[in-house]
C-alpha positions as CSV (number, residue, x, y, z in Angstrom):
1,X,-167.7,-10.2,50.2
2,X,-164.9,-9.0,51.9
3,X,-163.9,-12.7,53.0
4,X,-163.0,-13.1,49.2
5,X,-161.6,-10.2,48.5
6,X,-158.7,-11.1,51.1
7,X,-158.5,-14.4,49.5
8,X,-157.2,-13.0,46.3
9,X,-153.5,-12.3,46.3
10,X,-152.0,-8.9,45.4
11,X,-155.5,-7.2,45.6
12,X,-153.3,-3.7,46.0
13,X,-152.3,-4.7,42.6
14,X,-155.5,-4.9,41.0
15,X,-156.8,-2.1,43.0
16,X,-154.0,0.1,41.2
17,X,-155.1,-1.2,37.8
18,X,-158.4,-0.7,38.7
19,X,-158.1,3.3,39.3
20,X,-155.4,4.0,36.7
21,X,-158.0,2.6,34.3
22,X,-160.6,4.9,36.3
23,X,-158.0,7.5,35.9
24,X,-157.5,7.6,32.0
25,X,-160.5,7.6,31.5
26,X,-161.6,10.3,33.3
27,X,-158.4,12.0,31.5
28,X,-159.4,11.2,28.1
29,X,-163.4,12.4,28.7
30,X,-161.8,15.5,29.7
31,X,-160.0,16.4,26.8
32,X,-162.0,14.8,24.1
33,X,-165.7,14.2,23.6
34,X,-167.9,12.1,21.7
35,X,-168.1,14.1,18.5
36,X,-164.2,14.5,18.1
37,X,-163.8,10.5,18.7
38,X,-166.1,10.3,15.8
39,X,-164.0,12.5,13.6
40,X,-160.4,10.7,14.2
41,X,-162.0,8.1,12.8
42,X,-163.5,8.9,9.9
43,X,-160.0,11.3,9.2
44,X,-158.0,8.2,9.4
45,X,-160.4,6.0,6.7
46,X,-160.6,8.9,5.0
47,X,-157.0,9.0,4.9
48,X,-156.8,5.4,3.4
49,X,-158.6,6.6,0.6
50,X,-156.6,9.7,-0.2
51,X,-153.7,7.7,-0.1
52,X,-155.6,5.1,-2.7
53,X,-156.5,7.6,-4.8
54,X,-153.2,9.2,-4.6
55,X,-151.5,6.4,-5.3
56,X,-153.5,5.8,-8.5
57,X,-153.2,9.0,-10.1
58,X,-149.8,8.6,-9.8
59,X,-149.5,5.0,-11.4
60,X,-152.0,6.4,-14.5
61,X,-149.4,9.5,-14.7
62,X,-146.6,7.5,-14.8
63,X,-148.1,5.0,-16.8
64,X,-148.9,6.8,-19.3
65,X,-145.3,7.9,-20.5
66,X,-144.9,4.3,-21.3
67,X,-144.2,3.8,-24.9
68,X,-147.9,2.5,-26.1
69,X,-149.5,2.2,-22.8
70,X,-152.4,4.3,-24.5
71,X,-154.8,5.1,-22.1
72,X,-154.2,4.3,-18.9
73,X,-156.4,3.8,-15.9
74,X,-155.4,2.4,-12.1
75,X,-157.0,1.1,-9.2
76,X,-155.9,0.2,-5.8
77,X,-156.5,-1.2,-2.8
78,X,-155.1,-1.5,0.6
79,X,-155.3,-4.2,3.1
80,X,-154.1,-2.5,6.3
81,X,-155.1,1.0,7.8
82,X,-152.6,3.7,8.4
83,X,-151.2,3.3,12.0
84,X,-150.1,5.7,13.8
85,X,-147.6,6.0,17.2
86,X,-148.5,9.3,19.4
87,X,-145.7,10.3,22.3
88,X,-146.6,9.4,25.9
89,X,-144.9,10.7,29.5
90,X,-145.1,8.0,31.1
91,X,-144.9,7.9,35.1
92,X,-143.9,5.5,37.5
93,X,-145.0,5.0,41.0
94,X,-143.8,2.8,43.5
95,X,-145.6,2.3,46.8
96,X,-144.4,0.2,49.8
97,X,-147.0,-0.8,52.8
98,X,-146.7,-2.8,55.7
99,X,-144.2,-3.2,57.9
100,X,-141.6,-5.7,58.9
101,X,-140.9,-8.6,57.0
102,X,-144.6,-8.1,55.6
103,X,-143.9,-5.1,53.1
104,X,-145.3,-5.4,49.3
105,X,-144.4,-3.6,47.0
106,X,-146.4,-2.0,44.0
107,X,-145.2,-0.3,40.7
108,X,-147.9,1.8,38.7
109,X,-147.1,3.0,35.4
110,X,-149.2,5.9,33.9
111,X,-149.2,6.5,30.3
112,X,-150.9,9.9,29.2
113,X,-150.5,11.4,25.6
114,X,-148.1,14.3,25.1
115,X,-151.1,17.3,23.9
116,X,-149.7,20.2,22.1
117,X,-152.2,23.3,20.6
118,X,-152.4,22.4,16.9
119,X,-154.2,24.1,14.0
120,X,-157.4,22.5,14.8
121,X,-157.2,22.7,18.9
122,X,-155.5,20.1,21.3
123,X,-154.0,17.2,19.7
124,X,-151.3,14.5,20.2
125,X,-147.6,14.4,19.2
126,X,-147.3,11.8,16.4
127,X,-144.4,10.0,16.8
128,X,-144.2,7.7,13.3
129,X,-146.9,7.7,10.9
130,X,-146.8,4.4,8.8
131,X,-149.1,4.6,5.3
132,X,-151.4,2.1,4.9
133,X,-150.2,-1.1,3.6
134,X,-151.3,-2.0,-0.4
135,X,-153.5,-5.2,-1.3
136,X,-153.9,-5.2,-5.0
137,X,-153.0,-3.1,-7.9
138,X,-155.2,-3.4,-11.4
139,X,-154.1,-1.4,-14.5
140,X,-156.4,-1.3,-17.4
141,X,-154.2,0.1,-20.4
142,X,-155.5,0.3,-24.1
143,X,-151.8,-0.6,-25.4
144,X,-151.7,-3.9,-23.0
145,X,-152.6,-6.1,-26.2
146,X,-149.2,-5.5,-26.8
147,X,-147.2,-8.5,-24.8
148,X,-143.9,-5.9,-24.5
149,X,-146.2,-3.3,-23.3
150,X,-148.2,-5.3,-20.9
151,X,-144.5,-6.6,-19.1
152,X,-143.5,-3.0,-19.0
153,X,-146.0,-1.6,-17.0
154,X,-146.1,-4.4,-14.9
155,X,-142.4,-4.2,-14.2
156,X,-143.2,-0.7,-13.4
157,X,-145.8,-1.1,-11.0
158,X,-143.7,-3.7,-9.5
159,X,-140.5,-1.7,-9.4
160,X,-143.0,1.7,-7.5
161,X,-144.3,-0.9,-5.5
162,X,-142.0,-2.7,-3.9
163,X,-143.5,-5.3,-2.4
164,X,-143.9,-8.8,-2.9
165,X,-147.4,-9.6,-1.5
166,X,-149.3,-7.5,-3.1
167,X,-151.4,-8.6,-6.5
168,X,-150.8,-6.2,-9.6
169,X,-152.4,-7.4,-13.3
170,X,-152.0,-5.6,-16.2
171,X,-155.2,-5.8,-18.4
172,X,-156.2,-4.8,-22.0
173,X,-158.5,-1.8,-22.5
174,X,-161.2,-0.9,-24.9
């Protein structure tokens, strides 16, 4: 076992990566636990669909100032999660062994979170906070019949949009 294990070149290196990866998580069990996990996660999807249903009570507010919309109804979706970037310290070690003209050298970085006391307990510094990213738009309008109608709300969802790549159509409603 050891006859390989001296085989394999810069074993300090992998070492290092070894118990940094020991290391964080030994950090991250300590300040979080299994339940909390569980309740980032279902915050952020839940988050996606705030923002969704955000987003459409806006457009059927808006919507429905436009001259014979009528009645106005929205739905969207999104094709991306939120994202979010927290702030790390980050630490760098450097350790020399040997001696002579058979000295390696290894550099060790450490990331850990930044933790501050929040509302709800310990959490992380958010650094940029980026909204989830929109798939489709439908509007279902009672006034879309109308052909001068039907391009103005489409111009409109185009114009709050902003974005290319996502699908909006403007349909007639009952």
């Amino acid at each position: 076992m050891f006859s390989k294990l001296k085989k394999i070149k810069h074993i300090e290196i992998y070492a290092a990566v070894l118990i940094i990866v020991v290391m964080v998580g030994i950090y991250l069990t300590t300040f979080s636990s299994g339940g909390k996990d569980k309740k980032v996660e279902s915050s952020i999807s839940m988050n996606e669909d705030i923002f969704a249903k955000e987003m459409e009570q806006k457009l059927v507010k808006t919507l429905g100032e436009v001259r014979g919309a009528g009645k106005v109804s929205a739905m969207v979706t999104v094709a991306s999660s939120a994202t979010i970037e927290i702030a790390y310290n980050i630490d760098e070690k450097t350790v020399t062994q040997g001696s002579g003209g058979n000295t390696t050298t290894t550099t060790t970085i450490i990331k850990t979170p930044v933790i501050v006391n929040g509302k709800n307990g310990p959490q992380p510094i958010i650094l940029v906070e980026i909204k989830p990213k929109l798939k489709g738009v439908v509007i279902v309008a009672s006034g879309a019949a109308d052909v001068a109608v039907r391009l103005s709300l489409l111009r409109a969802v185009q114009t709050l949009v902003a974005d290319n790549t996502v699908t909006i159509e403007v349909l007639t409603g009952k």
